[in-house]
PDB file of N, CA, C and O in Angstrom:
ATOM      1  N   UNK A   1     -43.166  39.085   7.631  1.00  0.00           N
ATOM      2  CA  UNK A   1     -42.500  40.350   7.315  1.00  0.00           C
ATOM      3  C   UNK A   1     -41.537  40.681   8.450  1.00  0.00           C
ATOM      4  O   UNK A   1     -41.932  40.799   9.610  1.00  0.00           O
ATOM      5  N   UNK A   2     -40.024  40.853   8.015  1.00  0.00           N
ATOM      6  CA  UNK A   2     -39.752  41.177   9.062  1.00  0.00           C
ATOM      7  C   UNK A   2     -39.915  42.650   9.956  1.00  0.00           C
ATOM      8  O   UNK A   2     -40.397  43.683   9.492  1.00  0.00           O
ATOM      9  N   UNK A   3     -39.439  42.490  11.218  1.00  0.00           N
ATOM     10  CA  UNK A   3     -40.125  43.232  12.221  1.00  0.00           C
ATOM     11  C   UNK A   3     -39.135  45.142  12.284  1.00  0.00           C
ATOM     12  O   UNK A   3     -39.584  46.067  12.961  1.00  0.00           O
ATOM     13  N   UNK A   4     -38.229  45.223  11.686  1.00  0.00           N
ATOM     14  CA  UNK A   4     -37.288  46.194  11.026  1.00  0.00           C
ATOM     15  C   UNK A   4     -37.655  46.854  10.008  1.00  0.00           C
ATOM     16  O   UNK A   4     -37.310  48.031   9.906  1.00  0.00           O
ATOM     17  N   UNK A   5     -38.386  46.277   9.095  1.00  0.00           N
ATOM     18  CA  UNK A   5     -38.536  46.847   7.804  1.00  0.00           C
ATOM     19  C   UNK A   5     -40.194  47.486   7.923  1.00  0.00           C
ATOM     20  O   UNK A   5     -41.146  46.969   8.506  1.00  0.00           O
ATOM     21  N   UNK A   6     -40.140  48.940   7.062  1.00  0.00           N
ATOM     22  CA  UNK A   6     -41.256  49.466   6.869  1.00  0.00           C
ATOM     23  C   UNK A   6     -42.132  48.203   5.981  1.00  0.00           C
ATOM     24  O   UNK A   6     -41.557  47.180   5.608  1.00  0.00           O
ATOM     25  N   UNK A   7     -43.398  48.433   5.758  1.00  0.00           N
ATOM     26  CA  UNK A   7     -43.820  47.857   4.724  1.00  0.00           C
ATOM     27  C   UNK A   7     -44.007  48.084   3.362  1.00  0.00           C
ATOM     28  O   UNK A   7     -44.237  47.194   2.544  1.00  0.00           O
ATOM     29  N   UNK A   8     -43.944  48.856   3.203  1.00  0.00           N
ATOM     30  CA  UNK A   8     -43.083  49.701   1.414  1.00  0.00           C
ATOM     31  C   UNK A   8     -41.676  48.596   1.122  1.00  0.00           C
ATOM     32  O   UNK A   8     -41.298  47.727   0.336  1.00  0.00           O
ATOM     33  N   UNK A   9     -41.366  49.128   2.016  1.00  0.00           N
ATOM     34  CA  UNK A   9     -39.573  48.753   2.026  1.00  0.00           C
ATOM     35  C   UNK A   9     -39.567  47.077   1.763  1.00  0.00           C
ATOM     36  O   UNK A   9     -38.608  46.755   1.062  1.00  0.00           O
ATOM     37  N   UNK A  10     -40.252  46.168   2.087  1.00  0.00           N
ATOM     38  CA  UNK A  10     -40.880  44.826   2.163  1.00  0.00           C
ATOM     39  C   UNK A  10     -41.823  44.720   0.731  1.00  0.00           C
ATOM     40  O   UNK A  10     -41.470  44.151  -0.302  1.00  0.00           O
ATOM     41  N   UNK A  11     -42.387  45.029   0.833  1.00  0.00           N
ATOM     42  CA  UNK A  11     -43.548  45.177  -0.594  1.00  0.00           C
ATOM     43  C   UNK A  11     -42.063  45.651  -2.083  1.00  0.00           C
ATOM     44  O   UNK A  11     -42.061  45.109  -3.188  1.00  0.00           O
ATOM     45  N   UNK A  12     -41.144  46.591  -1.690  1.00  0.00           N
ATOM     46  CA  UNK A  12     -39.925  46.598  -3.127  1.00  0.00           C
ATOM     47  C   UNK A  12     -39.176  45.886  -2.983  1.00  0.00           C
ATOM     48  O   UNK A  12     -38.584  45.495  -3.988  1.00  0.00           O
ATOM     49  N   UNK A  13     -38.858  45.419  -1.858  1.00  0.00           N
ATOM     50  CA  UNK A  13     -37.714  44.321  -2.345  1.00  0.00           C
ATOM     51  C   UNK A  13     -38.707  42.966  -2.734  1.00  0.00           C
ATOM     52  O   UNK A  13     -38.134  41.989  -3.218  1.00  0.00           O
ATOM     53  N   UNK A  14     -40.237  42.910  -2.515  1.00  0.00           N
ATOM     54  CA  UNK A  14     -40.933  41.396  -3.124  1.00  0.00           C
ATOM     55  C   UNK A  14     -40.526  41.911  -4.528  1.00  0.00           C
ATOM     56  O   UNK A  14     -39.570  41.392  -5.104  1.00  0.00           O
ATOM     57  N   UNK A  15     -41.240  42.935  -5.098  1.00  0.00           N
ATOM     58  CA  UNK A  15     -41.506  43.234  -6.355  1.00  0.00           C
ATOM     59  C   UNK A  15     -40.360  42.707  -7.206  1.00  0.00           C
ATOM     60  O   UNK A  15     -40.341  41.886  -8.122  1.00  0.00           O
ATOM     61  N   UNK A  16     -39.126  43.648  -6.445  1.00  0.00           N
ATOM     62  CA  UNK A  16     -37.388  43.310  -7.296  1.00  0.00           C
ATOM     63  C   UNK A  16     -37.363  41.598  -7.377  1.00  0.00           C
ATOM     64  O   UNK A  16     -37.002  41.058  -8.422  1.00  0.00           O
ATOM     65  N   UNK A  17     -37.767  40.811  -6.214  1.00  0.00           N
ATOM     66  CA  UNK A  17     -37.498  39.526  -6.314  1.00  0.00           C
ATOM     67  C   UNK A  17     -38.341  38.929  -7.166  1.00  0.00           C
ATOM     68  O   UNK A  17     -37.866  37.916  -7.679  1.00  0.00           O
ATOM     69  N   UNK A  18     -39.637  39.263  -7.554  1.00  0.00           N
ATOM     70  CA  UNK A  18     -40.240  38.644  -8.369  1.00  0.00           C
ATOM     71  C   UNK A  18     -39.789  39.060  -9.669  1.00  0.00           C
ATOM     72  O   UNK A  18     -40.085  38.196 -10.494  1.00  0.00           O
ATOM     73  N   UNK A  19     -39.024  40.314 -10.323  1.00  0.00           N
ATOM     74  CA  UNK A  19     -38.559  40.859 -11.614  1.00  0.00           C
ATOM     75  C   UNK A  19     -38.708  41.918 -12.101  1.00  0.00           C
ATOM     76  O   UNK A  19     -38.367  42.395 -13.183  1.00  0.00           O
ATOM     77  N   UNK A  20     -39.450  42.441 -10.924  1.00  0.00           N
ATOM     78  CA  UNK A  20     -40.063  43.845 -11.439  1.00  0.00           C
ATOM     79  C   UNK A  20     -38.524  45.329 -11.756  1.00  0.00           C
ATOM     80  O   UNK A  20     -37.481  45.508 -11.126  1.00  0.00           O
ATOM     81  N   UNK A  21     -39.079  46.047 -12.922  1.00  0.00           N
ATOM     82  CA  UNK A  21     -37.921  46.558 -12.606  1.00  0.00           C
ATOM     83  C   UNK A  21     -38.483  47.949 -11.884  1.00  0.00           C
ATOM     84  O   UNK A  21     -39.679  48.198 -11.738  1.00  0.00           O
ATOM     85  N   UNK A  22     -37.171  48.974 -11.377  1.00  0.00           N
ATOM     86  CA  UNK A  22     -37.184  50.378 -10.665  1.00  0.00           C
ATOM     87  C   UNK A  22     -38.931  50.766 -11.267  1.00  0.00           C
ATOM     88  O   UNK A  22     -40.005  50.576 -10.698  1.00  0.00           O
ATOM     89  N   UNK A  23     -38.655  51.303 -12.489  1.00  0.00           N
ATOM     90  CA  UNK A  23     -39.783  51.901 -13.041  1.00  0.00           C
ATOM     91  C   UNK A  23     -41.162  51.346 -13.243  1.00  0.00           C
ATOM     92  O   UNK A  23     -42.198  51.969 -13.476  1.00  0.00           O
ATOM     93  N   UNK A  24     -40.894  49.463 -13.051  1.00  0.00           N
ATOM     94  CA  UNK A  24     -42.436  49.152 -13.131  1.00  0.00           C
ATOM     95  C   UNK A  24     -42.887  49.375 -11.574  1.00  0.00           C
ATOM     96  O   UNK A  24     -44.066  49.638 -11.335  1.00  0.00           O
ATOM     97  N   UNK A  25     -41.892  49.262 -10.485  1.00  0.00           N
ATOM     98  CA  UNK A  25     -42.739  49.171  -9.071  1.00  0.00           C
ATOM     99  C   UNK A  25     -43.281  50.698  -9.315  1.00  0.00           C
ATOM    100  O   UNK A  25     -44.485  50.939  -9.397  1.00  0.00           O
ATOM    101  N   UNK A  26     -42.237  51.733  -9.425  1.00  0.00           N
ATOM    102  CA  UNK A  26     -42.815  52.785  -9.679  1.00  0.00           C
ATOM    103  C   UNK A  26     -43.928  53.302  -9.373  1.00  0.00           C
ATOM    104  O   UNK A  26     -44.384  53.951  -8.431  1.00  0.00           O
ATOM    105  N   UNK A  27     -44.492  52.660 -10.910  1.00  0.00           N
ATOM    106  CA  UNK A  27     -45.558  52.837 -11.564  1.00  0.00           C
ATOM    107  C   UNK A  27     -46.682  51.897 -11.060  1.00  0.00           C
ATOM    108  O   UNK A  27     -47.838  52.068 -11.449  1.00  0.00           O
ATOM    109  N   UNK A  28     -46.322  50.807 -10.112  1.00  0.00           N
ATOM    110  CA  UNK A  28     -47.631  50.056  -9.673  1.00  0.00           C
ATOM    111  C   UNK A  28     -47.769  50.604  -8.165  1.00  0.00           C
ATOM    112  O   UNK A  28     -48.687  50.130  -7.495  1.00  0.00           O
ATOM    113  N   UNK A  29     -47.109  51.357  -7.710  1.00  0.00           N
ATOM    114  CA  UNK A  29     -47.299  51.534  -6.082  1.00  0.00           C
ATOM    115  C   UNK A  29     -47.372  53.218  -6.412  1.00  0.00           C
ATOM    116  O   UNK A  29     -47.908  53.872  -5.518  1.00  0.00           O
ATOM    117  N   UNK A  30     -46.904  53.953  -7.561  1.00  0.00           N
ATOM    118  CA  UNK A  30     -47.851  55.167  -7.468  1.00  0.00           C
ATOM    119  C   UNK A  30     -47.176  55.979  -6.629  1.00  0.00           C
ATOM    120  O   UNK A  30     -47.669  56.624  -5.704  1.00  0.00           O
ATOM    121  N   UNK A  31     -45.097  55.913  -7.234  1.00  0.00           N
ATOM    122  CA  UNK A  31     -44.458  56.828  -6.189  1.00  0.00           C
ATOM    123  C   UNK A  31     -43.167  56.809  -7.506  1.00  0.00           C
ATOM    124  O   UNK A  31     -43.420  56.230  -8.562  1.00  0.00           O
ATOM    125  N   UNK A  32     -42.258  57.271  -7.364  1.00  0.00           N
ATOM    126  CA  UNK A  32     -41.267  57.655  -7.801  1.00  0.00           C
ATOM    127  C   UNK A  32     -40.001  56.888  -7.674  1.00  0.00           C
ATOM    128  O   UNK A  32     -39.449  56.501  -6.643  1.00  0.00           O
ATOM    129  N   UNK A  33     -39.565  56.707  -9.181  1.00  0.00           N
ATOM    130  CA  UNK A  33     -38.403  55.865  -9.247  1.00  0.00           C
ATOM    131  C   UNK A  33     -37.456  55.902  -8.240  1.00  0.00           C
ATOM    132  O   UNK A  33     -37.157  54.932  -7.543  1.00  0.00           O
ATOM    133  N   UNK A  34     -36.909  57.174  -8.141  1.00  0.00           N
ATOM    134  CA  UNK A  34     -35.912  57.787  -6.837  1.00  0.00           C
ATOM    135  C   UNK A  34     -36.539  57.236  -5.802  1.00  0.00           C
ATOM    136  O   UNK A  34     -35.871  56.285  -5.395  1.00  0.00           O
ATOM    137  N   UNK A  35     -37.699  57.422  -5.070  1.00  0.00           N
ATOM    138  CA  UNK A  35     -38.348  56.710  -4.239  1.00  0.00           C
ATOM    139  C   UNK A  35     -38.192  55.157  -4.245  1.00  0.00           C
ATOM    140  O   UNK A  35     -37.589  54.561  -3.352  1.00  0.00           O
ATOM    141  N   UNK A  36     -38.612  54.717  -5.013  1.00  0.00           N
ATOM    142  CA  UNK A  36     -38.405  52.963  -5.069  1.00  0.00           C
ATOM    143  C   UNK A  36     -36.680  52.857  -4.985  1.00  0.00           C
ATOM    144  O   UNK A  36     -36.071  51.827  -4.694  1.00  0.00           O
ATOM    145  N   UNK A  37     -36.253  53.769  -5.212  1.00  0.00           N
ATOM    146  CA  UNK A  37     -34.381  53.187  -5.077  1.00  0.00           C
ATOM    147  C   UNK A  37     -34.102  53.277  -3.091  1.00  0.00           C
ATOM    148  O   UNK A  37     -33.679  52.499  -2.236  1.00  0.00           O
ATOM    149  N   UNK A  38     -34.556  54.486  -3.113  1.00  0.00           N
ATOM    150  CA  UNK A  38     -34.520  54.801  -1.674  1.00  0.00           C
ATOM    151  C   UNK A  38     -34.975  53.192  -0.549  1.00  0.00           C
ATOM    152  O   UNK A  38     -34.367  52.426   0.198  1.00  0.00           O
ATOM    153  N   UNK A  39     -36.367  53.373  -1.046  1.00  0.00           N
ATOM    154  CA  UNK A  39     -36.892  51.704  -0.023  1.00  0.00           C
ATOM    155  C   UNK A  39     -36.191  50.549  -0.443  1.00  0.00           C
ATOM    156  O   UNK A  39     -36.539  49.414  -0.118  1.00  0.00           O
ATOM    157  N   UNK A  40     -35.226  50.801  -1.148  1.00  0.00           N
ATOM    158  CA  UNK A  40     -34.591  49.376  -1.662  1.00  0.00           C
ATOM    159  C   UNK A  40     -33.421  49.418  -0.994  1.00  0.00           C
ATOM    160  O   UNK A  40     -32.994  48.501  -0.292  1.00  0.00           O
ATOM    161  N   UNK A  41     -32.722  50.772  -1.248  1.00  0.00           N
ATOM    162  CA  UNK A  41     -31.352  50.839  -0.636  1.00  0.00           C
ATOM    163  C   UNK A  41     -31.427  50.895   0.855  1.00  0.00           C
ATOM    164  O   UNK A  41     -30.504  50.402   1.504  1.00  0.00           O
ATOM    165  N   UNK A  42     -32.249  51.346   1.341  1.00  0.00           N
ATOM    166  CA  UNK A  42     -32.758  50.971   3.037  1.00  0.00           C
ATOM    167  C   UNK A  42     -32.774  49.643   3.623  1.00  0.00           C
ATOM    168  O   UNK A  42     -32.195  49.129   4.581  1.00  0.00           O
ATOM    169  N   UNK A  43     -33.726  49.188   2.643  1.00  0.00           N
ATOM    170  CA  UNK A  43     -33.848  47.514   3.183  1.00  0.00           C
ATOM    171  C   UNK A  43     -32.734  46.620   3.305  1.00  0.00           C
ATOM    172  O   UNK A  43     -32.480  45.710   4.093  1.00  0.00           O
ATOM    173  N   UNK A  44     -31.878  47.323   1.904  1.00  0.00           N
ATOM    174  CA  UNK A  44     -30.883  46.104   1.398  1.00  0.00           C
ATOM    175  C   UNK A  44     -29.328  46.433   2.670  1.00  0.00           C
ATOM    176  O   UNK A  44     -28.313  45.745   2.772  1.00  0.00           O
ATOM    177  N   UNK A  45     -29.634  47.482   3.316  1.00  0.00           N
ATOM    178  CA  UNK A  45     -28.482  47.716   4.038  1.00  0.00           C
ATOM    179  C   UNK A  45     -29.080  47.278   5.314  1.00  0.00           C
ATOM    180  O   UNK A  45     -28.253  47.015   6.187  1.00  0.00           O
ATOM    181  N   UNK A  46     -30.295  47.141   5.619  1.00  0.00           N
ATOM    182  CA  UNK A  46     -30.759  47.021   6.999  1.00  0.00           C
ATOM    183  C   UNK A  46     -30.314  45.237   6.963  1.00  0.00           C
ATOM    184  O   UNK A  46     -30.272  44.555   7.987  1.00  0.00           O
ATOM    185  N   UNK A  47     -30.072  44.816   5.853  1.00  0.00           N
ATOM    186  CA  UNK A  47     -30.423  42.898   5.955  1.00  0.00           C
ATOM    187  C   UNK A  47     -29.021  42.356   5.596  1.00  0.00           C
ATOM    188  O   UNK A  47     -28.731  41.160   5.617  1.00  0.00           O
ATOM    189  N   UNK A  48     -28.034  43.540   5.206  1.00  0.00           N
ATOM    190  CA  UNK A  48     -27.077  43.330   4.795  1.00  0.00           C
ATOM    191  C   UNK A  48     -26.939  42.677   2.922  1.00  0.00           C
ATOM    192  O   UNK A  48     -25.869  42.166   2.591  1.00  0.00           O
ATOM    193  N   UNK A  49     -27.352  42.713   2.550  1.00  0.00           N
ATOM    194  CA  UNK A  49     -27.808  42.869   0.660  1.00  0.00           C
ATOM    195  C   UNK A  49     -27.261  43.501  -0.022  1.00  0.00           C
ATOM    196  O   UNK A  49     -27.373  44.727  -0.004  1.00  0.00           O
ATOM    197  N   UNK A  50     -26.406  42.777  -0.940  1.00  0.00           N
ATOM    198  CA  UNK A  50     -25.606  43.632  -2.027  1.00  0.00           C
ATOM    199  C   UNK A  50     -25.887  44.274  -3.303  1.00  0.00           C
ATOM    200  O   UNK A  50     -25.270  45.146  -3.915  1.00  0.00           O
ATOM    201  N   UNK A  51     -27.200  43.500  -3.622  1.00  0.00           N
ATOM    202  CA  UNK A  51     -27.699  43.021  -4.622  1.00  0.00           C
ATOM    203  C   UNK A  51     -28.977  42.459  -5.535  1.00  0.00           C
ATOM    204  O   UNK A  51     -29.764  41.782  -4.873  1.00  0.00           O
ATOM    205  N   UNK A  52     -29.198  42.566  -6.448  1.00  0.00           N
ATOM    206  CA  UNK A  52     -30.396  42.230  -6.553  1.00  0.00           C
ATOM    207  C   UNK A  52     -30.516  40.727  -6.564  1.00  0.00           C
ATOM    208  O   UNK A  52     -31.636  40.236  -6.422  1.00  0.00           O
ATOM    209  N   UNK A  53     -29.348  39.869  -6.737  1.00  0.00           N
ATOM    210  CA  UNK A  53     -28.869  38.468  -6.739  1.00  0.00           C
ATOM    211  C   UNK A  53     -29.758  38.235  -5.036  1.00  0.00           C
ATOM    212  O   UNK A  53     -30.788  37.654  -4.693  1.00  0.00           O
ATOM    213  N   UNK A  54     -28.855  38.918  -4.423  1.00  0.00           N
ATOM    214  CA  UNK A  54     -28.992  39.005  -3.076  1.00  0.00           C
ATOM    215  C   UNK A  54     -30.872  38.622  -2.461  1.00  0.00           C
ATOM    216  O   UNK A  54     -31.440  37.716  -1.851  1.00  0.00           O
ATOM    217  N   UNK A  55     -31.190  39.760  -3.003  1.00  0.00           N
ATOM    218  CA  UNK A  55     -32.484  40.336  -2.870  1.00  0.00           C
ATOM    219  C   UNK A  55     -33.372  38.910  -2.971  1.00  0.00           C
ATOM    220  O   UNK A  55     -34.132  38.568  -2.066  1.00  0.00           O
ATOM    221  N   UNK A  56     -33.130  37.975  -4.440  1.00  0.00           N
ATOM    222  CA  UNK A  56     -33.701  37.133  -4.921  1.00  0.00           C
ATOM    223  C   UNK A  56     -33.428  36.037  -3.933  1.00  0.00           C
ATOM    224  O   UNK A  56     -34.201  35.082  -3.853  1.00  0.00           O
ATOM    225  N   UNK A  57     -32.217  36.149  -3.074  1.00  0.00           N
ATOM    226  CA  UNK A  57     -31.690  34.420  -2.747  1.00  0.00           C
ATOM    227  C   UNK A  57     -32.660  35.186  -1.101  1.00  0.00           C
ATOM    228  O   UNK A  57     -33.507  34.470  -0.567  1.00  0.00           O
ATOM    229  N   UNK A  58     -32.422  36.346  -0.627  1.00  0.00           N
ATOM    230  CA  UNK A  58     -33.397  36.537   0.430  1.00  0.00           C
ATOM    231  C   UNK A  58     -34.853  36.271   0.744  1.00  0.00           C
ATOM    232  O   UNK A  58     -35.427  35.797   1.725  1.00  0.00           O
ATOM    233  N   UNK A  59     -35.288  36.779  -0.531  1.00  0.00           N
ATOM    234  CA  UNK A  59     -36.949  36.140  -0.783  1.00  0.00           C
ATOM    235  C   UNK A  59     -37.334  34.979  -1.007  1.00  0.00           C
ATOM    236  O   UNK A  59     -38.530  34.723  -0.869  1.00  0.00           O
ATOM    237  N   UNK A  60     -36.519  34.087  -1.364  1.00  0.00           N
ATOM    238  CA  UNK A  60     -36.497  32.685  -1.569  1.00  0.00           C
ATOM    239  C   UNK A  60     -36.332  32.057  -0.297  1.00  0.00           C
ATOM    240  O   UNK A  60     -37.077  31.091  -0.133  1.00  0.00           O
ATOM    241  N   UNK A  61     -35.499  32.356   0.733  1.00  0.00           N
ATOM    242  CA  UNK A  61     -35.260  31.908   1.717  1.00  0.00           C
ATOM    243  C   UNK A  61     -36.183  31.948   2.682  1.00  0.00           C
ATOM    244  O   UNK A  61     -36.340  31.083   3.543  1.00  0.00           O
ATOM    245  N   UNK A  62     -36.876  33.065   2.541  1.00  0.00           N
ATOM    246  CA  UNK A  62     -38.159  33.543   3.723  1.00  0.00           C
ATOM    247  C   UNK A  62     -39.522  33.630   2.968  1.00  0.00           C
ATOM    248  O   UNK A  62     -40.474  34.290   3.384  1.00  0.00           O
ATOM    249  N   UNK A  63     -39.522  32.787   1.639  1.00  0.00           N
ATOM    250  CA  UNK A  63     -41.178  32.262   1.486  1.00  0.00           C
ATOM    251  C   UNK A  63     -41.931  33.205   0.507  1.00  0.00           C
ATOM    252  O   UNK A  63     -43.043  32.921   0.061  1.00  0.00           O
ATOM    253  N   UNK A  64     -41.098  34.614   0.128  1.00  0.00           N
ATOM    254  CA  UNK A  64     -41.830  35.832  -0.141  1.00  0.00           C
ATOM    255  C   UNK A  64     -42.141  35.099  -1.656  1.00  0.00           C
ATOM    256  O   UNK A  64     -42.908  35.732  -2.381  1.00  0.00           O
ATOM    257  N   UNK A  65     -41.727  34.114  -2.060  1.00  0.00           N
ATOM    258  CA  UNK A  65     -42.405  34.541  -3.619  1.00  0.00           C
ATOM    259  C   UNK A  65     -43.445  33.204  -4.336  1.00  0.00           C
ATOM    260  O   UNK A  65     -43.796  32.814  -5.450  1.00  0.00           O
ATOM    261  N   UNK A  66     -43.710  32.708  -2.344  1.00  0.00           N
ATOM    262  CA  UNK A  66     -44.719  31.617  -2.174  1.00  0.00           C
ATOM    263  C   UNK A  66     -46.098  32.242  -2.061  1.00  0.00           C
ATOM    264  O   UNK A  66     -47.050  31.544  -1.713  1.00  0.00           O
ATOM    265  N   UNK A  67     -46.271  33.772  -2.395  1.00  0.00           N
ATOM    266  CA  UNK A  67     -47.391  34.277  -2.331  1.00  0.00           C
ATOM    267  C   UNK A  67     -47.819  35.173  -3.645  1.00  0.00           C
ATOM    268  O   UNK A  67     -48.897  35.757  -3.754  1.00  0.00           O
ATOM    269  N   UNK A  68     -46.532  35.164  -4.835  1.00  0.00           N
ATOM    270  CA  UNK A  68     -46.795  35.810  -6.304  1.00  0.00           C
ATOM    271  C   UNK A  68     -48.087  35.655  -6.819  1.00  0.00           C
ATOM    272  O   UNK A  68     -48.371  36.114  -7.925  1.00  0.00           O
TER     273      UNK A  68
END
């Protein structure tokens, strides 16, 4: 995990990379759509991420979806 990112913020961008959409993380972490946009748009600017393309080629690169 990297050492920048909350662990929310790490835990939504796995979810997005595995397919999940806004409303299913939502609903599995037990917080609010607006919320899940927030830890996404945080992360994705802290790593430089445009995208959910992005998001996917990031998690791939660093192993995250060697643990689905």
């Amino acid at each position: 995990m990297p050492g920048w990112a909350s662990i929310r913020e790490v835990e939504v961008l796995r979810l997005i990379a595995i397919g999940h959409s806004n409303r299913d993380i939502a609903a599995a972490l037990n917080i609010s759509v607006t919320t899940v946009e927030v830890h996404k748009a945080n992360a994705m600017r802290k790593l430089g991420l445009e995208g959910r393309t992005d998001v996917m080629r990031y998690a791939v690169i660093n192993g995250w979806l060697d643990e689905s």
